[in-house]
N, C-alpha and C positions, 0 to 999 in steps of 0.2 A: 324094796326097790323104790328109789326115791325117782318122780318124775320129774323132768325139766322141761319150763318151755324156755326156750334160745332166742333172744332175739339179737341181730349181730354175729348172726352165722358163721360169716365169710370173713370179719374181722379177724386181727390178732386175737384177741382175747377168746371171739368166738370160736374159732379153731384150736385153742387148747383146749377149749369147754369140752369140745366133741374129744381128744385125745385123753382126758380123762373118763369120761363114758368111754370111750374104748380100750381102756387100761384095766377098765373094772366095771365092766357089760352086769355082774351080778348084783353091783348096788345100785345103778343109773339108770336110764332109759331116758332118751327124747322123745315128749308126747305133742311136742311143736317148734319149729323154728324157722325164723325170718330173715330173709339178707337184703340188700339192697342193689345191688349191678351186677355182681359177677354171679352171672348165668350158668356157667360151666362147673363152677364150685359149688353152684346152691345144688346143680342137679347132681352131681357125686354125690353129696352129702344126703339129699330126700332119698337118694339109693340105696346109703348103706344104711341109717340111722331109722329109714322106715317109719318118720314121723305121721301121723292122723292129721296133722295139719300140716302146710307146709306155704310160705307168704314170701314174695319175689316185687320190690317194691317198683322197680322198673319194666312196666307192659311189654316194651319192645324186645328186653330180654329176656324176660319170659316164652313170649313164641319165639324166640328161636331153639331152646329148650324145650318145646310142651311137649313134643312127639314123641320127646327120647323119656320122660320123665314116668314114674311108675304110676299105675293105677290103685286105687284103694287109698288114696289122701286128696284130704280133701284144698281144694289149691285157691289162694287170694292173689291179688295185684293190685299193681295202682298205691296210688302216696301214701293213704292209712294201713297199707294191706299187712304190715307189722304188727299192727293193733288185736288183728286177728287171731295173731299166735298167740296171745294170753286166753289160754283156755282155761276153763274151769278143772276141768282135770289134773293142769297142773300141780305139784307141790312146794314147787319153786320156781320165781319167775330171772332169770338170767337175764338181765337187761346192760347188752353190750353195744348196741347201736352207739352212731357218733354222733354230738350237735343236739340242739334242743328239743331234737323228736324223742329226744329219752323222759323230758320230762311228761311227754303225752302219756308215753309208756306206761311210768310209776307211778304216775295219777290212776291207769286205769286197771294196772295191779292191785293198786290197794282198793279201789272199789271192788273187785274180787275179794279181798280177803288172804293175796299170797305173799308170802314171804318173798322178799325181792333181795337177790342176789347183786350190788351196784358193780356196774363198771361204769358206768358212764357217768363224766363230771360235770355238765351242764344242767343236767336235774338238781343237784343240790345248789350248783351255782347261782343259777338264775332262779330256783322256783324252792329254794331249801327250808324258808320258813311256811312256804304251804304245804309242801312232801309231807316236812316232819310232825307239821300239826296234826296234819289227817293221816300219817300213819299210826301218831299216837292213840286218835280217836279211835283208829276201825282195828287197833289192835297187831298192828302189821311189822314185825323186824325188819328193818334195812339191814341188811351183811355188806360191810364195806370189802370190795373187792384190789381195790389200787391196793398196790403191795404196800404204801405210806400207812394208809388207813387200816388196814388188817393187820401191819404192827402193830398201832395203836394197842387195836380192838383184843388180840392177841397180849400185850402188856396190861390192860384191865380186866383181863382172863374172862372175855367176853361178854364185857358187862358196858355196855358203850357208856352208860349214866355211873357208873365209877367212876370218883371223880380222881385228879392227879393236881398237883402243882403246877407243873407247866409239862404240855406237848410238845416236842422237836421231832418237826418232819425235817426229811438227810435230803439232801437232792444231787443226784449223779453233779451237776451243774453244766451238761451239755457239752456241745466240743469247745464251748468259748470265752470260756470263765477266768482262759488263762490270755487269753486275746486280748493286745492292748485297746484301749478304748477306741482312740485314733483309726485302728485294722477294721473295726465293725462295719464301716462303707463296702466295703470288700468283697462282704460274706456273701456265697451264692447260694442257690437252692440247693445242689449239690452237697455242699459242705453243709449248707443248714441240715439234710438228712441224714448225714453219717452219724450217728447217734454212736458213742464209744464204747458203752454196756450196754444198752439196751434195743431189743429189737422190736421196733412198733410199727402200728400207721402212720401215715404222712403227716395228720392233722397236728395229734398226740407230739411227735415228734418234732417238728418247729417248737411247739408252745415246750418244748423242754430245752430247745434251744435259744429260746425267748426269757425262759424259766416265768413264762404265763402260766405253767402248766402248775408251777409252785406254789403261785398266787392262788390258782384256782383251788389249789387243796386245801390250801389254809382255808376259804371256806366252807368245800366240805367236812372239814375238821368242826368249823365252826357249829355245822348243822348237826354230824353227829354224833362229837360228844360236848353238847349244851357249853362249849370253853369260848370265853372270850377274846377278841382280839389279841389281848396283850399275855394269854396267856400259849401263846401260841408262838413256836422260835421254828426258825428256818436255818440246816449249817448247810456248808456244802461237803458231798463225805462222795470223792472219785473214784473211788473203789464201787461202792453202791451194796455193801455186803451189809453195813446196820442199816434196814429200813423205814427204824425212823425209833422212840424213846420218849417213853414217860418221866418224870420224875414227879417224886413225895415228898409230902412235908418233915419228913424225917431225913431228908439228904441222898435219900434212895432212888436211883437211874435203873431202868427194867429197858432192855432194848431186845430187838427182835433181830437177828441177824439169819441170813444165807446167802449163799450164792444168787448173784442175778437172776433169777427166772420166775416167771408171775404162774406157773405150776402151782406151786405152795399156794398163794392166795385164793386164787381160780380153787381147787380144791378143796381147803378149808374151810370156804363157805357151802362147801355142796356138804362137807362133813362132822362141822364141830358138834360137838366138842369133841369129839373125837378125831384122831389123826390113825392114817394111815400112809404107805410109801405110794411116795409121787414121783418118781425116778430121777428127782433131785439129789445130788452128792453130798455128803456131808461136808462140812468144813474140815477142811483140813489146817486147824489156825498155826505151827510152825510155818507151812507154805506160806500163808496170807504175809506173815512176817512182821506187819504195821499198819494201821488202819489212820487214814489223816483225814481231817478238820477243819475248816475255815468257814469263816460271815461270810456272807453270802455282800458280792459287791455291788452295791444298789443303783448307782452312777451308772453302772454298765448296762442295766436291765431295767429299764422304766415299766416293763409289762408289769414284772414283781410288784414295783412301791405303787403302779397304778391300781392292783387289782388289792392291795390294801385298804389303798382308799377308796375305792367303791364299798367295800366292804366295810368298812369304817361309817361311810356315807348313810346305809341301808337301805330300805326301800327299793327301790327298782333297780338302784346302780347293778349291784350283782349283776341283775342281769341286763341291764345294755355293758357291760364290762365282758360277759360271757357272750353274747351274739357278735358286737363287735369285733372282738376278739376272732370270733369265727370268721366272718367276713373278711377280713382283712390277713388272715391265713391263708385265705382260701384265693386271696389275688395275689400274695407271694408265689405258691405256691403255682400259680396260672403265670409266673414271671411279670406282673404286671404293675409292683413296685418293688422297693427295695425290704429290707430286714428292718434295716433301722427305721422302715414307715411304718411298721405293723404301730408302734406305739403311738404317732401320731393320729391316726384312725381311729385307734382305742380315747385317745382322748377327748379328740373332735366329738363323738358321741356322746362320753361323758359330760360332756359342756354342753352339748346342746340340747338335751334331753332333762324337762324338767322330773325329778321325785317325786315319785307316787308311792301310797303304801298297797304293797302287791295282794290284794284281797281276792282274787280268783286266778284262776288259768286264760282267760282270755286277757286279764289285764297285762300279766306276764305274756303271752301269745302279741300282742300286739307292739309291747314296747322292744319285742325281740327284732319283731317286723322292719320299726321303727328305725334301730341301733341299724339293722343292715342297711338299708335302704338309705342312711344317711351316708355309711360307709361306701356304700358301694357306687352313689351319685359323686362325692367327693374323688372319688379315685378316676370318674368316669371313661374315657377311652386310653386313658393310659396305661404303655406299656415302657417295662421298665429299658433301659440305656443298655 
């Protein structure tokens, strides 16, 4: 019986976490789990799932929930109250949270000592050469959870420090790859969510129709398998069935293919190396018919060539690329500029923030501060036309 603590409960991802534990109640168990606002769904879930801990990062929605909530667990709230759900009894820590509070998370995972389950791409983003030093140190495996990454991880038959030729993460390419450049003033929040394969959160879902979200992989990619910039390719593959492909110095391409659904991944971290049924379908490849290919068009997507080159940059870029980033989603998504600003945000930060080398968590904590708060002053009472 392996235990999980959940954090990111209420999320996409957290919500298949728990329908795998309910798939297979004999190998799983939640010994903790954390959400952030929805009140209604965290108390369903401390109901059935009968977690010993159980963390509600919103006070207010907490008591309108406390009365109805069960007894015998013990309850946190308030902005750290996440932190709480890493418990020692854990055996794996599931870290699904959105935004830079994942990096508090897996810093304080691995001070524990747990294996940390990733969803979340701002921990590797902004804070990935501290993660991975001191996961090295205290001994701690990251399982990559993005269905990109868990190809990968999957095509080096689970050996992250196997090394390959080159990585090619796929990317659906969002609804607008195929959008003249000229159309891109256009795009509304609306259309920015309609995601054509995939079904996520709000955040996620912009940054893949930004294809920020591609950017941001490629440096997780960077953190956990020790690869290079340059050895690192981006296609665009609209089907979404290859997840992403190594290749070898022998000429040899290993890819991971299925049906869209982040099941597979979500699961195989909670089980490798062993596999079992995830109520995922097989391919059925006749049906599929063809599977298509293209570069990823750069002109279109400044988020893409920007979070390059932060990456390229080093130091602290990552992460004012990843808070800004956030920030500036997070005022789209409030209608309060347009699509095609999210990049200009991203850059303003980029520019004005000097390079530090990221030597602890507060340095990253402050310059995440920073990257908002520049964004956010810039945009100041504007809303969008």
């Amino acid at each position: 019986m392996k235990k999980i603590a959940l954090l990111g409960s209420t999320g996409s991802i957290g919500v298949q976490v728990l329908n795998v534990v309910s798939r297979h109640p004999d190998l799983f168990s939640i010994v903790s789990l954390a959400a952030g606002n929805n009140a209604r769904l965290f108390s369903h879930q401390v109901k059935t799932f009968r977690p010993a801990v159980a963390a509600l990062a919103n006070e207010e929605a907490f008591l309108s929930v406390k009365e109805d909530l069960p007894t015998g667990v013990e309850y946190f709230t308030g902005e750290d109250a996440v932190l709480s759900a890493i418990v020692k009894e854990a055996d794996v820590v599931f870290v699904s949270v959105v935004g830079f509070l994942g990096l508090k998370c897996v810093l304080k995972a691995i001070e524990y000592k747990k294996p940390i389950a990733l969803a979340n791409k701002e921990s590797l983003c902004a804070g990935g050469e501290l993660v991975m030093a001191r996961a090295k140190a205290a001994g701690v495996p990251i399982i990559p959870v993005d269905s990109e990454h868990s190809a990968i991880w999957q095509c080096l038959a689970f050996d992250s420090q196997k090394t390959c030729e080159k990585i090619v993460l796929t990317a659906s390419g969002g609804p607008f790859w195929k959008l003249p450049k000229e159309e891109f003033s256009t795009i509304t929040k609306a259309r920015a969510l309609a995601h054509p394969t995939w079904n996520m959160g709000a955040k996620i879902t912009i940054d893949s129709a930004t294809l920020a979200n591609k950017g941001l992989e490629i440096m997780e990619a960077h953190h956990l398998f020790s690869a290079p910039l340059e050895k690192i390719d981006v296609v665009l593959h609209p089907e979404s069935i290859v997840h992403s492909m190594a290749t070898f110095s022998d000429g040899a391409m290993i890819a991971e293919l299925s049906y869209p659904s982040m099941e597979i991944p979500i699961q195989l971290a909670l089980t490798y190396p062993h596999r079992i049924p995830s109520g995922v379908a097989q391919l059925d490849l006749p049906k599929l018919s063809a599977l298509h290919f293209h570069p990823v068009p750069e002109e279109k997507f400044p988020c893409f060539t920007l979070a390059k080159q932060a990456l390229k940059a080093g130091g602290v870029m990552p992460c004012v690329y990843s808070a800004a980033n956030e920030a500036a989603v997070e005022a789209f998504l409030a209608e309060r500029i347009a699509f095609c600003e999210i990049s200009d945000y991203i850059a303003l930060a980029l520019e004005k923030i000097p390079n530090t080398t990221p030597n602890d968590y507060d340095i990253l904590s402050q310059t995440a501060l920073t990257a908002t708060a520049i964004v956010r002053s810039a945009i100041g009472d504007k809303l969008c036309p």
